[in-house]
NUMAR-444761 format. One record per residue (C-alpha): residue in three letters; x, y, z. Coordinates in pm, 1 decimal, decimal comma. Each point is the difference from the previous one (the first is absolute). Layout:
BEGIN
PT  code      east     north        up
PT   ALA         X         Y         Z
...
//
This chain:
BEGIN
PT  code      east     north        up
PT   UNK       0,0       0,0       0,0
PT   UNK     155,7     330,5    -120,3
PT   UNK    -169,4     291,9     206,8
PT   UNK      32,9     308,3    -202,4
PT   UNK     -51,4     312,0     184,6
PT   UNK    -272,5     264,9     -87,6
PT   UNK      12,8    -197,7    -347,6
PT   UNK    -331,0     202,4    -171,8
PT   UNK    -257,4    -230,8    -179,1
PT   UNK       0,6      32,7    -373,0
PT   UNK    -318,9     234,8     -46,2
PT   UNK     114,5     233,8     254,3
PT   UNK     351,4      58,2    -170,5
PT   UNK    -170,0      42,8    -368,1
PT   UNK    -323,7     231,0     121,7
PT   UNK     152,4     187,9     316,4
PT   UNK     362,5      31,5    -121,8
PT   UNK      27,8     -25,5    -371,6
PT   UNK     206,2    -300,7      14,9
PT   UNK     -32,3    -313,2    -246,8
PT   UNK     125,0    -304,3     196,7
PT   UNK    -174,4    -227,8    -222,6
PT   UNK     386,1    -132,6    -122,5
PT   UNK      26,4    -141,9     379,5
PT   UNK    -304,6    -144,9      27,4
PT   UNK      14,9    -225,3    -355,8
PT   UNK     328,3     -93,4     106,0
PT   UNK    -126,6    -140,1     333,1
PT   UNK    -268,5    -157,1    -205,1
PT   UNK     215,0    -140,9    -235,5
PT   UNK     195,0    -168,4     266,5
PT   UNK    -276,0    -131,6     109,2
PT   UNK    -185,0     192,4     245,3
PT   UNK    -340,4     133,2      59,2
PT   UNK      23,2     348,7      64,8
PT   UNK    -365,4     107,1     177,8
PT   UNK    -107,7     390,8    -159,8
PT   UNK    -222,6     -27,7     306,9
PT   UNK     245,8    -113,3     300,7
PT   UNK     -47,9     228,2     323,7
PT   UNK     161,6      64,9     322,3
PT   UNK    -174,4     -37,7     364,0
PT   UNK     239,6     288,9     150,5
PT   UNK     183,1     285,7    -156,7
PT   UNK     321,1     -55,1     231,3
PT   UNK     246,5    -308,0     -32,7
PT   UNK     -15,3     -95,2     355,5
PT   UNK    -375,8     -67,9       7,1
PT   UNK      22,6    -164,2    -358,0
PT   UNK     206,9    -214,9      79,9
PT   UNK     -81,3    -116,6     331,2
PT   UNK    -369,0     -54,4    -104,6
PT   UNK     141,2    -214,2    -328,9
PT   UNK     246,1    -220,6     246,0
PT   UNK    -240,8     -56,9     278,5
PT   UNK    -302,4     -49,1    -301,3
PT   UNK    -218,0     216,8     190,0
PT   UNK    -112,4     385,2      26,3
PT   UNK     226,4     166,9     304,3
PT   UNK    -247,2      68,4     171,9
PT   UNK     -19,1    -407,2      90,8
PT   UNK     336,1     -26,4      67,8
PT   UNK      15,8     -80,6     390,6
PT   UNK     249,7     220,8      67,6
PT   UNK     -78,3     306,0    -208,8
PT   UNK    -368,4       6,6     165,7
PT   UNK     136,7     245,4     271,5
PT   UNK     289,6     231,6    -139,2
PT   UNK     203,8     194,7     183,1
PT   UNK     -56,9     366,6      11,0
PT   UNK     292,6     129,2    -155,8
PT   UNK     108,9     -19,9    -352,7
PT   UNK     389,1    -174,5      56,0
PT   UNK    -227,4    -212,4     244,1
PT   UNK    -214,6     -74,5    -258,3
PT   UNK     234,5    -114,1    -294,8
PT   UNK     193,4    -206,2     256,5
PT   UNK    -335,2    -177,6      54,8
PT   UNK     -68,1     -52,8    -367,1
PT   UNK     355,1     -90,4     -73,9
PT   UNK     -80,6    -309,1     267,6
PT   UNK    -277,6     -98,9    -169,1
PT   UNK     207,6     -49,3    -318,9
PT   UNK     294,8    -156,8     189,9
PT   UNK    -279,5    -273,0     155,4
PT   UNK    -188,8     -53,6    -299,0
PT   UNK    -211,0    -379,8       6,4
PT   UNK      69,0     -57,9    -378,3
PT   UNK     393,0       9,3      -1,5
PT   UNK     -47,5    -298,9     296,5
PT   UNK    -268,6    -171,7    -222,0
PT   UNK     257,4     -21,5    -296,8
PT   UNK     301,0    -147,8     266,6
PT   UNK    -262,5    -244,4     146,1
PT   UNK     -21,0     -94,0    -425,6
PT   UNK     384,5     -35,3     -29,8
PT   UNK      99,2     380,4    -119,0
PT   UNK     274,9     183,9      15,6
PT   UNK     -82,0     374,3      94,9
PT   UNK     227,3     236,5    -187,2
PT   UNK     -20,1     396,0     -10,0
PT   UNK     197,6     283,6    -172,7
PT   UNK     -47,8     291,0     249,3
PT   UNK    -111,1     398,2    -141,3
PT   UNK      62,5     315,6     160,8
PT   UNK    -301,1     -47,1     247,5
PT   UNK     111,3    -264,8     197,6
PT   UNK    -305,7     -22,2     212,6
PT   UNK    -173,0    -103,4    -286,8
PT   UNK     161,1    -291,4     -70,9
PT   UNK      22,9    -363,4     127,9
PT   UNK     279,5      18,0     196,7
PT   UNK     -65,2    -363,8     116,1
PT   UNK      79,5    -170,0    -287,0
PT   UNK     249,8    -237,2       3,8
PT   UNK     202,1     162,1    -206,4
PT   UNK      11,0     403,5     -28,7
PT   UNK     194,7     132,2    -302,8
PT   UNK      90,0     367,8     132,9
PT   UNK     101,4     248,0    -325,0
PT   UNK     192,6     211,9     247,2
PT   UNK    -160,6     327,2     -52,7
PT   UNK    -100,2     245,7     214,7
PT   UNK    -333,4     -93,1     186,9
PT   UNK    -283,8     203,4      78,3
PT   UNK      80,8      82,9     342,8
PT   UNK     359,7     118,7    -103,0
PT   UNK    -158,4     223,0    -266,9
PT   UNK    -237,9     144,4     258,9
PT   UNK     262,4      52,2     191,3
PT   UNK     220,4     145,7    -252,5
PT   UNK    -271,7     219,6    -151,5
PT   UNK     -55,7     147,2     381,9
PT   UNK     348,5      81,9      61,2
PT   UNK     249,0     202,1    -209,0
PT   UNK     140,4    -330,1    -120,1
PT   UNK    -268,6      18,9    -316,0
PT   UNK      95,7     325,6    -110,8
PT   UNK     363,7      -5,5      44,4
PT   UNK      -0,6    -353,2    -205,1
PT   UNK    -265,4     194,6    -247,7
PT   UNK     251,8     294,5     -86,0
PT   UNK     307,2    -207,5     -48,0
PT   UNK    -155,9    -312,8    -166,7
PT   UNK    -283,8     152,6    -127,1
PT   UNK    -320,1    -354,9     -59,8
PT   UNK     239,8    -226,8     207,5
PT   UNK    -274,8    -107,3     272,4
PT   UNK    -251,8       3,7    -286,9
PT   UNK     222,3    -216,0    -285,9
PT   UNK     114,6    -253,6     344,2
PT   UNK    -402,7     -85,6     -30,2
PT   UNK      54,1    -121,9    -369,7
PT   UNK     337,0    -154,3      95,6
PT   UNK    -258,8    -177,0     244,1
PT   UNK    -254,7    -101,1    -238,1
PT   UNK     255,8    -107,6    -287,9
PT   UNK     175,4    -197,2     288,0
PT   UNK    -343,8    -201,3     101,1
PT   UNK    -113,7     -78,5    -351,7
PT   UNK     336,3    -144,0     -10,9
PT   UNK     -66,6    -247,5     274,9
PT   UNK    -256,5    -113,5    -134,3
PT   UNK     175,1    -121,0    -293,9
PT   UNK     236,7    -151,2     216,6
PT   UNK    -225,7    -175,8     201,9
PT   UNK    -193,0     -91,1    -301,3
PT   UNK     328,4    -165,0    -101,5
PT   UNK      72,6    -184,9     247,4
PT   UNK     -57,2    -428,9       0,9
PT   UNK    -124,5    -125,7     314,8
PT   UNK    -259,3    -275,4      59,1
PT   UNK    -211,8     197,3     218,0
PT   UNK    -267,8     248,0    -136,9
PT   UNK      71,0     385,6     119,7
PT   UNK    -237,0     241,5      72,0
PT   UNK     154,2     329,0    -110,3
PT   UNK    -124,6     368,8      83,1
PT   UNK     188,9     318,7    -139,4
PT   UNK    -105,2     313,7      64,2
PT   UNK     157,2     300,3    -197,1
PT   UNK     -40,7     384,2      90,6
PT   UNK     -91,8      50,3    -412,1
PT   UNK    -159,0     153,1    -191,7
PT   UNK     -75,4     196,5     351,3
PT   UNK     156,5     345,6      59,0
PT   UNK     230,9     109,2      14,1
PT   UNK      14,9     -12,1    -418,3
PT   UNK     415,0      -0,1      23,0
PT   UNK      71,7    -100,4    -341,2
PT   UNK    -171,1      58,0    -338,5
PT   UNK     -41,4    -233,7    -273,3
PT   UNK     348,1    -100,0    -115,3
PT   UNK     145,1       1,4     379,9
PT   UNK     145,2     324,1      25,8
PT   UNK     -50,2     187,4     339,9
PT   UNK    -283,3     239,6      12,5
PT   UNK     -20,7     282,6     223,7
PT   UNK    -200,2     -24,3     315,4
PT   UNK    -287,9     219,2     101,0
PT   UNK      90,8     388,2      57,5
PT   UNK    -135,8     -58,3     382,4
PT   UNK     275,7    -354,4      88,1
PT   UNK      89,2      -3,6     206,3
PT   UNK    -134,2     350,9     204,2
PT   UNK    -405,8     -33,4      -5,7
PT   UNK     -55,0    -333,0    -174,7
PT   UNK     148,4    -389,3      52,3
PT   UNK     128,7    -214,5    -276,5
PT   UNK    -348,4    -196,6       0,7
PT   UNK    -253,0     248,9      10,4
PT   UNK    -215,5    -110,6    -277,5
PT   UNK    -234,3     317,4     -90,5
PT   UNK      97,9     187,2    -233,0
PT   UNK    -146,2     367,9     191,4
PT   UNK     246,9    -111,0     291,8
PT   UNK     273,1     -44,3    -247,8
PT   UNK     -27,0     326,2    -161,4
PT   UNK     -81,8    -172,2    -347,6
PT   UNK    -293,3      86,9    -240,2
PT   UNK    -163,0    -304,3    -122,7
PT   UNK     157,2      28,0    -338,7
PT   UNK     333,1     -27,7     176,9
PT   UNK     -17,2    -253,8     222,6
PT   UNK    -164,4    -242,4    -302,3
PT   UNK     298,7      90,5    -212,6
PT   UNK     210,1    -126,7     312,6
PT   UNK    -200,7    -317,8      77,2
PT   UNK       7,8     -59,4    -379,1
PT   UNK     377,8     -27,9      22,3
PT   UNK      32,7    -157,2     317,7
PT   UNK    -283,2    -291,8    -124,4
PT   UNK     189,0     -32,2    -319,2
PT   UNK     323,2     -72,8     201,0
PT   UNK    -174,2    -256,1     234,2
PT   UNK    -183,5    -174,0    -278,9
PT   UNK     294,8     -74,0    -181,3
PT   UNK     198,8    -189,2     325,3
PT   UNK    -340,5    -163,3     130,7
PT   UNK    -112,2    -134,1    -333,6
PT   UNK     423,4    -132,4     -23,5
PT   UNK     -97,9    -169,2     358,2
PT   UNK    -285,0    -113,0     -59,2
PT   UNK     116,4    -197,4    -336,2
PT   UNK     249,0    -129,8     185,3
PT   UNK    -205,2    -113,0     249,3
PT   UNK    -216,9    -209,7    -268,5
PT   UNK     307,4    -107,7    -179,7
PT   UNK     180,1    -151,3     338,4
PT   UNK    -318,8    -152,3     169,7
PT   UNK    -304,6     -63,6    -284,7
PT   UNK    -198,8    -135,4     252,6
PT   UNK     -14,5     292,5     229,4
PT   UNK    -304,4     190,3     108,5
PT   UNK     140,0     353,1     -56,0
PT   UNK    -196,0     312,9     135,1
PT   UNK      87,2     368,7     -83,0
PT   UNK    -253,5     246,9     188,1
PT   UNK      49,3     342,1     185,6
PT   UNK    -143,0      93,4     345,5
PT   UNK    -200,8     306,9     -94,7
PT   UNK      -6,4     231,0    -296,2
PT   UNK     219,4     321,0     -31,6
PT   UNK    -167,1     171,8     240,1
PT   UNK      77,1     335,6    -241,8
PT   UNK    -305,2     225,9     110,7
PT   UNK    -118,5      25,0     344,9
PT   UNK    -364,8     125,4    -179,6
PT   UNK     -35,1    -353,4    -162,8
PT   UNK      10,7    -244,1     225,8
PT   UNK    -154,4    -284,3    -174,1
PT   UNK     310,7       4,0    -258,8
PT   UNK     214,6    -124,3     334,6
PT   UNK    -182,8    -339,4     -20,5
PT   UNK      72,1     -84,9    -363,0
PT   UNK     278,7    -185,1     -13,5
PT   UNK     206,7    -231,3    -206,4
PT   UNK     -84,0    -391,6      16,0
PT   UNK     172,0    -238,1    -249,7
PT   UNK     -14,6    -395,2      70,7
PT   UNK     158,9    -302,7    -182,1
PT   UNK    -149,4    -327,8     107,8
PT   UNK     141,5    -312,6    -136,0
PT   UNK    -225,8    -321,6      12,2
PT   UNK    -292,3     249,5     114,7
PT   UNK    -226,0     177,1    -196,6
PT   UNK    -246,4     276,4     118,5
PT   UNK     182,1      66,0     317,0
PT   UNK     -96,4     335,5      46,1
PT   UNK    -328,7     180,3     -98,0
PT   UNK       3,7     282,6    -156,6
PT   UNK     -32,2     335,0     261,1
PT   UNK     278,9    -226,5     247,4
PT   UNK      52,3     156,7     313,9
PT   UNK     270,1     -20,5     225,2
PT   UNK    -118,4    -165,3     322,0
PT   UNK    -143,0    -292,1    -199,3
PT   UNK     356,4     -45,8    -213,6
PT   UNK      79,3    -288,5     205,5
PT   UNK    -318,9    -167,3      58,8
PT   UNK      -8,5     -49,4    -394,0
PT   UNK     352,1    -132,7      12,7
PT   UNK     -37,4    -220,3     252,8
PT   UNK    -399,1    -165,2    -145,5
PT   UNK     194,5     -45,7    -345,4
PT   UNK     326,3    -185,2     110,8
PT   UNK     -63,7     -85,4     374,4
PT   UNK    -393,1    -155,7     -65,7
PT   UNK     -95,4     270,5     321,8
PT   UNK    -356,7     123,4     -26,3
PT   UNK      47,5     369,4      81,3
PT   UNK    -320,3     210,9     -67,7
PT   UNK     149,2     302,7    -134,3
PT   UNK     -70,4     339,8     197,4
PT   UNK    -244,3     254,9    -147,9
PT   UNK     181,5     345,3    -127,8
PT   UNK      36,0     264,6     238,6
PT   UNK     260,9     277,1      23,5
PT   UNK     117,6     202,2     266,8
PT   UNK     129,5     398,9     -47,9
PT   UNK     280,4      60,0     269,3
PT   UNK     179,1     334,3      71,7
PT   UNK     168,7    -158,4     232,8
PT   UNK      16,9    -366,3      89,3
PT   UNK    -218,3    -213,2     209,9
PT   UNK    -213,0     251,5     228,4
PT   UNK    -142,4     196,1    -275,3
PT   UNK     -70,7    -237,8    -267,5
PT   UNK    -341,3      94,3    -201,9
PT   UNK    -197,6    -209,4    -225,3
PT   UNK      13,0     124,9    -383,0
PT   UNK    -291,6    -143,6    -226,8
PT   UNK     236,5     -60,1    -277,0
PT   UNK    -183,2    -269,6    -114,0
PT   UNK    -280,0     229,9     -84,9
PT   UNK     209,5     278,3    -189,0
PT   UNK     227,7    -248,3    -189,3
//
């Protein structure tokens, strides 16, 4: 499973944006996979995403989310747990698996129980918080101007990259592998061809490297689709090189390429924050997913295709969240989509 963050679906990046992505899309398709024009996120922020998708229920159901703490490090702590104690990572061990992760930027986020954890080396969240609150940012941002930014895409190059080599490897026992890769999510660092693009006028003085709308960046819309444009082009190229090798090393692999949440862009249009990417290649299993997939119900459909489990999968419903688990609001998405 390769977790691309803030990956936009396809409609949003044509209508919204002005950006054709049908050439990724028919080259996931003609590797194989069913790309769903209707896939949708429960939660516009990774750690809710993800620990509703790994625990196959909404977070709200999640024992230990049911009483969050009060304050907001409290609160991702709490959430990062939930990921770190997920039931379906000790469902695939009881089955034989090996659990193997490539690590992103926001560590919390990712399962750091695995048996193996494949760590790209870059800076993490908290040391870009901390560098971003300190003078460190600047002083690093006047004599190595994109540094902390381009580190993010040495990050993301450096994940896809264990997945090949993972994908590589010849071992008896089957391997459940999750990468998660801070792309094409702000900040946009490099432009099409890989050269360094400049950061946001504000980085590092009134805006972080992963604020995602574009008003709190400083950027008209025109600008910051001509800087996703680039950045997608550049992360199409290395995921779709991944992904091929991927199919080529292991034909028999179930292969999943989805984002956590849409771009996020406007704060004015929050439905576009639940339409996100969702590609699947099934070998031996046809109809896997239905079309309008969500993400808490990702791994009931996995597991009723290859494990013969009877899930029932979970109705849609979506959660709006300006911050993280005490004010989450329900968004009829369903309705306006």
């Amino acid at each position: 499973m390769l977790i691309l963050d803030g990956y936009p679906r396809a409609d949003t990046l044509a209508d919204d944006l002005g950006i054709d992505n049908s050439g990724f899309v028919s080259e996931l398709e003609s590797a194989g996979f069913f790309v769903d024009d209707a896939s949708r996120a429960n939660y516009m922020k990774t750690w809710l995403s993800v620990a509703s998708m790994l625990h196959l229920r909404f977070v709200d159901e999640i024992p230990m989310l049911q009483e969050p703490l009060q304050n907001p490090a409290g609160q991702h702590r709490l959430a990062g747990r939930a990921i770190q104690q997920a039931p379906f990572a000790d469902a695939l061990r009881e089955r034989g698996y090996e659990i193997v992760t490539s690590t992103s930027s926001f560590t919390e986020t990712d399962l750091l129980t695995a048996d193996r954890v494949l760590d790209p080396g870059q800076p993490t969240n908290f040391e870009n918080h901390v560098m971003e609150t300190t003078m460190v940012a600047r002083i690093v941002e006047t004599v190595a101007p994109g540094l902390l930014a381009r580190l993010q895409v040495d990050q993301a190059v450096e994940g896809l990259d264990h997945l090949r080599s993972v994908a590589r490897e010849r071992s008896t026992q089957p391997i459940f592998m999750l990468t998660h890769i801070e792309a094409p999510h702000t900040p946009f660092a490099v432009d099409a061809a890989g050269d360094p693009a400049p950061m946001p006028d504000c980085y590092p003085i009134s805006c972080s490297a992963f604020d995602h709308y574009f008003s709190v960046l400083g950027m008209t819309r025109d600008e910051y689709s001509e800087r996703l444009a680039g950045y997608l082009a550049y992360t199409n190229r290395h995921v779709l090189d991944a992904v091929a090798e991927v199919v080529r090393e292991r034909p028999d692999a179930v292969v999943i390429v989805l984002s956590d949440h849409g771009s996020r862009y406007d704060e004015d249009d929050p439905q576009e924050h639940f339409r996100n990417l969702f590609a699947a290649r099934t070998p031996g299993a046809a109809d896997v997913f239905p079309p309008g997939t969500h993400l808490v119900n990702v791994f009931r459909h996995l597991s009723n295709a290859y494990f013969d489990t009877d899930f029932e999968p979970m109705p849609y419903q979506a959660w709006f969240s300006d911050g993280l688990l005490l004010d989450l609001a329900a968004v009829d998405v369903a309705a306006a989509d």
